[in-house]
Structures are given as C-alpha cells and as structure tokens.
C-alpha positions in Angstrom: -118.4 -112.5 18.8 -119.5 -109.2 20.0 -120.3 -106.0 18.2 -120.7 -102.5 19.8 -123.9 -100.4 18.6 -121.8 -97.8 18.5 -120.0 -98.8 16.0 -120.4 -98.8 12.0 -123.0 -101.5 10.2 -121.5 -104.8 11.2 -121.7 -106.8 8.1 -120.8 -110.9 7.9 -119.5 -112.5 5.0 -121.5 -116.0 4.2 -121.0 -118.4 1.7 -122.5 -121.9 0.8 -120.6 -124.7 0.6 -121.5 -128.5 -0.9 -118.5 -130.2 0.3 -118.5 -130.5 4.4 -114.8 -130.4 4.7 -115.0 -127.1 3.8 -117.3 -126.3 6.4 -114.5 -124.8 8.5 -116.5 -123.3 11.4 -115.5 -124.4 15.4 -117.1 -123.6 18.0 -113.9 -124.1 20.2 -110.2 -122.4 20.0 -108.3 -124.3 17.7 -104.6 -123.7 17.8 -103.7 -124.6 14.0 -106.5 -122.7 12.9 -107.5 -122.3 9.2 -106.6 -119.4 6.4 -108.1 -118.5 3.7 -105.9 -118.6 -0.2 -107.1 -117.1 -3.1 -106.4 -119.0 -6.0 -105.1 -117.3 -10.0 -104.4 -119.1 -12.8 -101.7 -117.9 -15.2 -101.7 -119.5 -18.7 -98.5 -118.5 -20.2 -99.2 -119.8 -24.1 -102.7 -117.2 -23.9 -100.8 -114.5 -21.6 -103.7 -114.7 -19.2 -104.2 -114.2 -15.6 -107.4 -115.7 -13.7 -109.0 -115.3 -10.2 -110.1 -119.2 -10.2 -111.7 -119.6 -6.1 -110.5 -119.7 -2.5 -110.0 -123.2 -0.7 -109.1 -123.3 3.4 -106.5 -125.1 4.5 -104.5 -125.1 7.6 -101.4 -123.7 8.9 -99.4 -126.6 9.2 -100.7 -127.9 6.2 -97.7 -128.8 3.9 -98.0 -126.4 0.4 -98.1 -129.4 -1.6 -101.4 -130.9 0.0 -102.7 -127.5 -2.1 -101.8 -129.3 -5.5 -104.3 -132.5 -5.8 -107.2 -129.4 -4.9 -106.2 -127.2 -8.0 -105.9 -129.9 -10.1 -109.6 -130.9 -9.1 -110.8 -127.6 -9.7 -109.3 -127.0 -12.7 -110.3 -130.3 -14.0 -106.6 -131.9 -14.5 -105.3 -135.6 -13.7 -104.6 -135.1 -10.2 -100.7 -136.1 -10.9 -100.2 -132.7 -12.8 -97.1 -130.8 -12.2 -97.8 -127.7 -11.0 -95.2 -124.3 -10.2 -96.7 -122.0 -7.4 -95.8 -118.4 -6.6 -97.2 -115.9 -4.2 -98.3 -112.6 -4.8 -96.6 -110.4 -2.0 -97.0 -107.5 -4.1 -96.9 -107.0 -8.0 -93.2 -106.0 -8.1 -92.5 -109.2 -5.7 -93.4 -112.3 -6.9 -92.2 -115.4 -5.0 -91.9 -118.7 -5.8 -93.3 -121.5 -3.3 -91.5 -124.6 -1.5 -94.5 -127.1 -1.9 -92.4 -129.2 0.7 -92.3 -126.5 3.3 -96.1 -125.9 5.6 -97.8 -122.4 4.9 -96.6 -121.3 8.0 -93.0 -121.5 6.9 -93.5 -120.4 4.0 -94.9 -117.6 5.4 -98.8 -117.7 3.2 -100.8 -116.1 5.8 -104.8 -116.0 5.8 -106.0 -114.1 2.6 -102.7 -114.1 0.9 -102.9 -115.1 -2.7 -100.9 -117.9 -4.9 -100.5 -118.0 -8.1 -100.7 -121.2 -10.2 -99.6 -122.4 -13.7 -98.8 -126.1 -15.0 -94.9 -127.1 -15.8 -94.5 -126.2 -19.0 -93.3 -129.2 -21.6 -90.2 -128.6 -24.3 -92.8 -127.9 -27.0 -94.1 -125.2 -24.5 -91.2 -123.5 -23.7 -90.4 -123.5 -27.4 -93.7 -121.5 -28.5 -93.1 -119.4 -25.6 -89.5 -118.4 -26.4 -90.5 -118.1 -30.1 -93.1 -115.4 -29.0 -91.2 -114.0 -26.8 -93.8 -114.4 -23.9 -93.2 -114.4 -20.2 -92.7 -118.0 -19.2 -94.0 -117.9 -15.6 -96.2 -116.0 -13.5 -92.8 -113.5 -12.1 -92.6 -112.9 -15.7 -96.0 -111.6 -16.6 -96.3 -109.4 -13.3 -92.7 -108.0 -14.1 -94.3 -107.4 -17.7 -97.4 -106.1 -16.0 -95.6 -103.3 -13.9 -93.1 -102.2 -16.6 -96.3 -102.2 -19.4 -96.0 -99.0 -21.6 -97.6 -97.7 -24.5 -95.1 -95.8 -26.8 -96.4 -94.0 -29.7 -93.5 -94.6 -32.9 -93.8 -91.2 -35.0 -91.4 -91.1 -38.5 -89.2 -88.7 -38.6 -89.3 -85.7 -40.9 -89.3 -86.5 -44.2 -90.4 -90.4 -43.9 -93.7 -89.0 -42.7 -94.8 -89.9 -46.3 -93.7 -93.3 -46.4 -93.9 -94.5 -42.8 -97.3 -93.8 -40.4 -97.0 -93.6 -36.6 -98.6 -96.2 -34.9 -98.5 -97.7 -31.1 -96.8 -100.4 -29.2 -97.2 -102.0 -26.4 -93.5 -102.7 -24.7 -92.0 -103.4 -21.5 -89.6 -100.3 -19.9 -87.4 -103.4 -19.5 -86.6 -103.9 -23.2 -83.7 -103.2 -24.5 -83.0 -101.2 -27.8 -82.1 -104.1 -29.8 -85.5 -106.0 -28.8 -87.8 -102.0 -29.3 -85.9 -101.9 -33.0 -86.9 -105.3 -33.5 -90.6 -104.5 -32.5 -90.9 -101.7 -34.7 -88.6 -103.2 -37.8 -91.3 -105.9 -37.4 -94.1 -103.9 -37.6 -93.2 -102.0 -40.9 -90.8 -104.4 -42.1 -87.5 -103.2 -42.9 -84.5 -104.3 -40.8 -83.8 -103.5 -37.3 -80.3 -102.9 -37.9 -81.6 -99.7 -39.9 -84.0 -98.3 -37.1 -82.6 -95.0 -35.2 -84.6 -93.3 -33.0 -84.8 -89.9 -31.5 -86.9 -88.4 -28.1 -89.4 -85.7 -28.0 -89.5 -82.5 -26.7 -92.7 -82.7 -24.6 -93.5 -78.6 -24.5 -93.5 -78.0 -28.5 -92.3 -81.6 -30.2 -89.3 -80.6 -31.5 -87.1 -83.8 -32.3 -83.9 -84.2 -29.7 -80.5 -85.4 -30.6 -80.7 -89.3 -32.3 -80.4 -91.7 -29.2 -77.4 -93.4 -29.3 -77.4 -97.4 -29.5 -76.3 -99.2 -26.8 -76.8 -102.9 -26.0 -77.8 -102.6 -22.3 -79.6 -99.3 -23.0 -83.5 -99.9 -21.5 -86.7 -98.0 -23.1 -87.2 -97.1 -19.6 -83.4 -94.6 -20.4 -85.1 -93.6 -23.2 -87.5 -92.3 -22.4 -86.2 -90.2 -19.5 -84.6 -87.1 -19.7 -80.5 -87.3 -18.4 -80.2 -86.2 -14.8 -78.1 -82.7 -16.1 -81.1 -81.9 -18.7 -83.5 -80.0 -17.8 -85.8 -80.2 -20.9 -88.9 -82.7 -20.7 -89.0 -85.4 -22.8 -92.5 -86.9 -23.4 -92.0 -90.6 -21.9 -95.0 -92.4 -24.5 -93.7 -91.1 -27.7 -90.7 -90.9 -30.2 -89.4 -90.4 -33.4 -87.8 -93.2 -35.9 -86.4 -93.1 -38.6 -85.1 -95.7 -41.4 -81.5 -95.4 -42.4 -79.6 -96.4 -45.5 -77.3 -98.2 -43.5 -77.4 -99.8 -40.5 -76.6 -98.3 -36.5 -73.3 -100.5 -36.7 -71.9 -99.2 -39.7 -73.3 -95.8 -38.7 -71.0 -95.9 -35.7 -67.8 -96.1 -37.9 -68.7 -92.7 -39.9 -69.0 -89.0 -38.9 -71.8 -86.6 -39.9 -70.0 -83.6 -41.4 -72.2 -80.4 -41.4 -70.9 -77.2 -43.7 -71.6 -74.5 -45.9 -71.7 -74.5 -49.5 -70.7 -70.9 -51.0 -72.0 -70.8 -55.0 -71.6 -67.3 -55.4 -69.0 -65.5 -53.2 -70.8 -64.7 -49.6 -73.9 -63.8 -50.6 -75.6 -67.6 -50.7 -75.1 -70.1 -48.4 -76.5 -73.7 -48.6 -76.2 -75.9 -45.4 -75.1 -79.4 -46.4 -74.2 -82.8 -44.4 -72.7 -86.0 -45.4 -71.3 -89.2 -43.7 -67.4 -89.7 -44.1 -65.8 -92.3 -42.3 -64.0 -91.5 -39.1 -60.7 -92.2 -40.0 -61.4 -90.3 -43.6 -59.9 -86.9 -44.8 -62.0 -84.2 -46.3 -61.2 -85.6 -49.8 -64.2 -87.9 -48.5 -66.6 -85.4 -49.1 -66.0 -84.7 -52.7 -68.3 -87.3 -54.4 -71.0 -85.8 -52.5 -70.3 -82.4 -53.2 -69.8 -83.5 -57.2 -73.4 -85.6 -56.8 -75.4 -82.7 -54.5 -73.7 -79.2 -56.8 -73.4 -80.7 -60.1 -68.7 -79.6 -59.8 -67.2 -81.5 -62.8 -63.9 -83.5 -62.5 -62.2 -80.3 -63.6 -63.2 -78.2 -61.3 -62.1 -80.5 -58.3 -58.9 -79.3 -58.1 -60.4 -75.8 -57.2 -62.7 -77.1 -54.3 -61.0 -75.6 -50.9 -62.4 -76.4 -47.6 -61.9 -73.8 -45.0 -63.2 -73.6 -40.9 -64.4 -70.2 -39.0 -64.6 -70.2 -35.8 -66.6 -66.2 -34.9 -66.4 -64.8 -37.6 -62.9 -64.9 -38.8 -60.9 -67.1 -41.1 -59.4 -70.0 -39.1 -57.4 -72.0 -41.4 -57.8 -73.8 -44.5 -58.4 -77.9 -44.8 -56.5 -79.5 -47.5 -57.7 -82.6 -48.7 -56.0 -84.7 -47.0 -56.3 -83.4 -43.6 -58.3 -85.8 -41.3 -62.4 -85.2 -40.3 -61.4 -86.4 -37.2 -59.7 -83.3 -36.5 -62.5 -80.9 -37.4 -63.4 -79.1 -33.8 -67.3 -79.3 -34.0 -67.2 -75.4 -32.5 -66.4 -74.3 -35.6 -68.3 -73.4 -38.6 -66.9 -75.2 -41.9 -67.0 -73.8 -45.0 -66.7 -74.7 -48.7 -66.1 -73.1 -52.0 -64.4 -72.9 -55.2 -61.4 -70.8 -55.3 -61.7 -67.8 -57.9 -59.5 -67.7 -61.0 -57.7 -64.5 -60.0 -56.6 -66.1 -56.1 -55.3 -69.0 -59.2 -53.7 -66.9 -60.9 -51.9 -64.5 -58.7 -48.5 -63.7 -58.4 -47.4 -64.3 -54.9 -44.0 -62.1 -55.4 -45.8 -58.6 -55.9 -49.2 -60.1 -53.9 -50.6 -61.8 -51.0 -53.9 -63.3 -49.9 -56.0 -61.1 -47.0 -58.2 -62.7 -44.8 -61.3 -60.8 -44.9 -63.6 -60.3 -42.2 -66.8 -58.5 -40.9 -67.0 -56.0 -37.8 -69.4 -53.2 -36.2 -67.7 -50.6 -35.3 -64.4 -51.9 -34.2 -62.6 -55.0 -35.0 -63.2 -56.7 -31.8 -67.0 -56.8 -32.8 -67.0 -59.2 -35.2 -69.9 -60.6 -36.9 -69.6 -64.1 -35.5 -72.6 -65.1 -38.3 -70.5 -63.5 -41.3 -68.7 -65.5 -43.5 -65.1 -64.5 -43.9 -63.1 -64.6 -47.3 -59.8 -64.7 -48.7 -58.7 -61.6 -51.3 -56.1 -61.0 -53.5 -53.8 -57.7 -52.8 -50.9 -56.1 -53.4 -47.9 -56.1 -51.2 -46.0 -53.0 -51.0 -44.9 -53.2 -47.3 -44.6 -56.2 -45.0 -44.1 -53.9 -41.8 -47.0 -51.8 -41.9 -50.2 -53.3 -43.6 -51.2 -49.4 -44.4 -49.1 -49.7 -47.0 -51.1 -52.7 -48.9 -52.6 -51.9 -52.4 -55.6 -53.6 -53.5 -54.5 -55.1 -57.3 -56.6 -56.6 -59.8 -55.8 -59.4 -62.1 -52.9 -57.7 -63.9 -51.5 -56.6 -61.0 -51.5 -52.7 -61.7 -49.5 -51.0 -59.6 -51.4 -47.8 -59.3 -54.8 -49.0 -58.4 -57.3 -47.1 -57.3 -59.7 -48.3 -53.8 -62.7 -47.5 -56.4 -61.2 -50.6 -59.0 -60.2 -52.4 -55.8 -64.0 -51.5 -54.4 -65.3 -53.2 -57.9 -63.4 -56.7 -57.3 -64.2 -56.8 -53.7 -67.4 -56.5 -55.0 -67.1 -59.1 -57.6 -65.5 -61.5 -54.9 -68.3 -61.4 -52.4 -71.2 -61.2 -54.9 -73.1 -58.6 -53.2 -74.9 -56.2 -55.1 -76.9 -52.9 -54.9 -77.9 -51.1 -51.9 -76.0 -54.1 -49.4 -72.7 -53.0 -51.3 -73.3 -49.5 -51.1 -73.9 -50.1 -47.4 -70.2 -51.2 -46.6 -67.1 -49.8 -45.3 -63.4 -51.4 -46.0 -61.3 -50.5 -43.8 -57.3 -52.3 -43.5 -56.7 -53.8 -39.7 -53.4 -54.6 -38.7 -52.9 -58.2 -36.8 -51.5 -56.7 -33.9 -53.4 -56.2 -30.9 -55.8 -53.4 -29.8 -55.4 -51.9 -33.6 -57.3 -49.3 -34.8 -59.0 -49.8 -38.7 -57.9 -47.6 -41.6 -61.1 -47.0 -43.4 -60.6 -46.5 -47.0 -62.8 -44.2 -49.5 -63.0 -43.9 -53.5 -59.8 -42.2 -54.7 -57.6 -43.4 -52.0 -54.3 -45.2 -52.7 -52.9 -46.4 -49.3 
C-alpha cells in the first residue's frame, strides 16, 4: 500500500478482533476476496430499527451461511428463521435469496442487510391489529412517506374539538386518516370531513371530497390547475351529523331569506336530498324563521341570475335543477300580489340599474309588484294600482306601496328613481315623478 505525501492525512481504519476467523488480513491476492456487511435489526412488534455489527464473509459465500452468525450475535437458537432484505436505498428495499452467493445476489462490500425473525400467527395478528409494518420494506416505505399533519376543527367546533398532531404515512388513504383522527377524539369515522388550508392567510378551501383510493399525499397537494398554496402539514376537520356516505346522497342548498321586502337579507343553507324538490326545504325554513303551517302556502322560492328576476320555483320543481350560477331567493308573498285581480292587473318584475337598464345591479335583489294593466302593447301605458285597484292612481300612492313592498325607508327611498322599461331590446327607461299618471 502506498500513499503520496502530497496527498491529504492518510488515515487507517483498525479494529480488534477476539475470534481469528475474523482476522481477514492476506498478505497475498486472493481472488474471492472478502466484503464487509453491516448488520440492522428490525423488530416489527417495537417498530424499531437497530445498527447490530459488521461480520466478513466472502463473495461466493452462499447468503444463508450469514444466518447461524446473526443468530449467534443476537443470542437466538441457531435454527431460527430469519427474512433478510438489503438496503439499496430507503425507497428500495429488497428482499434476499439466502440460496443464491453474495455475488449473485449482488451484496457488494459495505452494502447493508437488514434482518428480522419470521414472524409466528400470534405475531402477525398483533401486528395487523396495530396496524404496524410487518417487515423491514414496510417500515422504510413508512419511514419515507412519515408526515406530521396538524388536525385543526373547523369553525365553530373550535369549542368542542382541539387541534392536535398525527403522525401518518402520505400513503394512507382517507378512510384509514378518518379512522386516525375519529380514534383520537372518538366519534365515528364515517362523520369526519375534512377541508385544506390556504397556506398565505388560513382561510379554509372547499371540503375534500371522499374517495376510497384518495391518498393524504392528494390531500395535501394543491390540483395541478390551482394555483393557490395549500399548507401540506395541516387541515381542518370537522364532525358531521351524518355520515360522508349519506352526505353524498344530499345537496347543500345556499339562499336568501327576505323578512322584510329587500331591505334584509339572511344567508341560509340546508341539506335536501338530490332527487328532492324545494318543498324539501320547508321544515327548515319553519324550524330556522319561526313560518307557521299557515303561512306555508305563501312561501315562494324564486332564482336571480345579475340582478334580474329569473323565474320562480314551485314546490315541486327539482334541487337538482337549480343552476349553482344563480342566486336563490326566498320570501313570503305579500297579501296584495294574493289578492290581486289578474283581469285589470299584472305582476312586474322589478329590478335595479345605474343609469341605463343594461347596468344592472348584479348584487340587488329583484322583486315582483302589483300594477295595473291598461295597455299590453306599450308598457308606457301601465298604471301603478293599489289594493283596490283604483283606476286613477297617482305615481305618488304608487311611490308609497313600492315603498311598502321593498321596506326601505328614509333618505335610501328618497334616493330612488322608478322609471317603466320596455322588454324589448336597446329600450330607453321612462322615469316617472310625483303627479304623473302614465
């Protein structure tokens, strides 16, 4: 062996040795020379992994001259079964032919096997009870896909629920995480929904949806068309009142709840079943508003889509026909819409606008109210009429119900110009005044 003084520090590894077949040194070329193995223990009942020693052997030794040594190291009978596996590489872990030599089975000098004894039935019981990695593949594939996820409650639940941490594989799928977590808090699984995390300010993301081959590794990660980041160690859950399954057959129904005319609007959501109608939504209305049987009858449903009126639900129509681009709306239909007289009236669809009609306010809330029909052809002919139906109205009395209808009051009233707009196209709106009688 020579070493150039030109060279870094030359440094020798030694060791002591009490058994001479160890002693591996020769003088002499040897052309089935030894190699070095490192030795680890895997107990898969503890879930641990241990560097044990390094033992010599040669080339063409057969592997399974390797198995009486690591049972005398570790103490066992010497006819225990053992499973071997080499570490290539954490993400490639390979089992070993003990009949083949190390040279076909390609262990090279300082390459590393992993070791762990047969397991027995009662074994492999405990270990698919835990739910542990059974060999040492397993525990590396467990090893590289290791994550910390931090559970948060969502909204409300924050009071009930507390966030805590769980270690989890990226490899688990959402069954086994709602498992985890049901486990940890104990309620059901089948009730756990969870939601990602915007990672710049928090914000909760749409509810993941369940599938059975849908990884933590998916959920975590942002969609390849989103561009917002999603923090990968954290989300929300929350605890339903039903389970995910029976979730799956219902429809969230989002709307607005008109009490008094336009002027208050209260955002409300329920669950109907798919294949429902809006009827559906009337115990929850009756429950959340405090409507009496007899006043179901005057409950009307109607959608907006910018602005304007689009058309009116009955009660029987079908939620699965509700277009989510549109903006439903519910109220109770006043007396004097009840009680008009369709021969010498008609019902307007109302509407807000800046300037001209094409400019609607896409955030206003349209309306239906009562008028007179004088003319069908030219809707500058309509006269606003009250509940009696006088003729010879005046826009002032007409001004007083409109403001009656919508509920504003006060300056926000004073505020407003009526003007009539024909359906056509490209029309121009007739603004009307006190003491006007189109």
């Amino acid at each position: 062996m020579k070493h150039s003084t030109k060279g870094s520090d030359f440094r020798i590894w030694v060791e002591y040795t009490e058994n001479v077949k160890d002693a591996v040194f020769n003088k002499e070329y040897n052309p089935n020379p030894w190699i070095v193995v490192f030795l680890k223990y895997y107990d898969p009942l503890n879930q641990s992994l241990t560097g044990v020693r390094h033992v010599y052997m040669r080339r063409t030794d057969k592997v399974q001259e390797i198995l009486p040594i690591i049972n005398d190291i570790m103490g066992w009978p010497s006819k225990t079964e053992l499973m071997l596996f080499e570490e290539i590489k954490p993400t490639m872990i390979e089992p070993i032919k003990v009949k083949q030599s190390f040279q076909q089975a390609e262990i090279q000098d300082g390459d590393i096997i992993c070791f762990q004894k047969m397991p027995t039935e009662k074994d492999l019981e405990a270990i698919k009870d835990k739910k542990l990695p059974r060999d040492a593949k397993d525990f590396y594939d467990m090893l590289v896909n290791l994550i910390a996820i931090r559970f948060i409650p969502k909204g409300g639940q924050a009071e009930v629920y507390k966030d805590f941490i769980l270690p989890l594989s990226k490899k688990n799928l959402y069954d086994e995480v709602a498992e985890k977590v049901a486990s940890h808090i104990n309620v059901p699984p089948t009730h756990i929904r969870f939601t990602t995390i915007n990672a710049s300010n928090g914000a909760a993301r749409p509810p993941i949806k369940r599938s059975p081959a849908l990884t933590l590794s998916q959920m975590v990660s942002p969609q390849y068309y989103s561009t917002t980041q999603i923090a990968h160690n954290q989300l929300y859950y929350e605890v339903l009142d039903m389970s995910l399954a029976e979730l799956e057959t219902k429809r969230l129904i989002k709307f607005t709840w008109l009490p008094e005319g336009i002027t208050k609007e209260e955002p409300a959501e329920t669950l109907v079943p798919k294949s429902g109608t809006m009827a559906d939504i009337i115990p929850y209305l009756q429950k959340r508003f405090n409507i009496t049987d007899d006043m179901v009858d005057r409950i009307r449903f109607f959608a907006a889509h910018v602005g304007k009126f689009h058309k009116e639900l009955a009660l029987q129509y079908g939620v699965a026909g509700i277009q989510d681009y549109n903006q439903l709306y519910c109220e109770m239909v006043p007396k004097e819409e009840i009680e008009a007289d369709l021969k010498v009236a008609r019902i307007l669809d109302c509407f807000h606008f800046h300037k001209e009609p094409s400019k609607q306010h896409t955030q206003g809330v349209p309306f239906k109210f009562v008028a007179k029909k004088v003319s069908w052809e030219n809707t500058l002919c309509l006269r606003m009429v009250a509940n009696r139906l006088y003729q010879d109205e005046r826009f002032e009395d007409t001004r007083a119900r409109l403001q009656t209808r919508t509920g504003l009051k006060g300056k926000p009233f004073e505020k407003i110009k009526f003007a009539v707009v024909k359906k056509s196209a490209y029309s121009k709106p007739v603004y009307l005044t006190d003491g006007s009688s189109p």
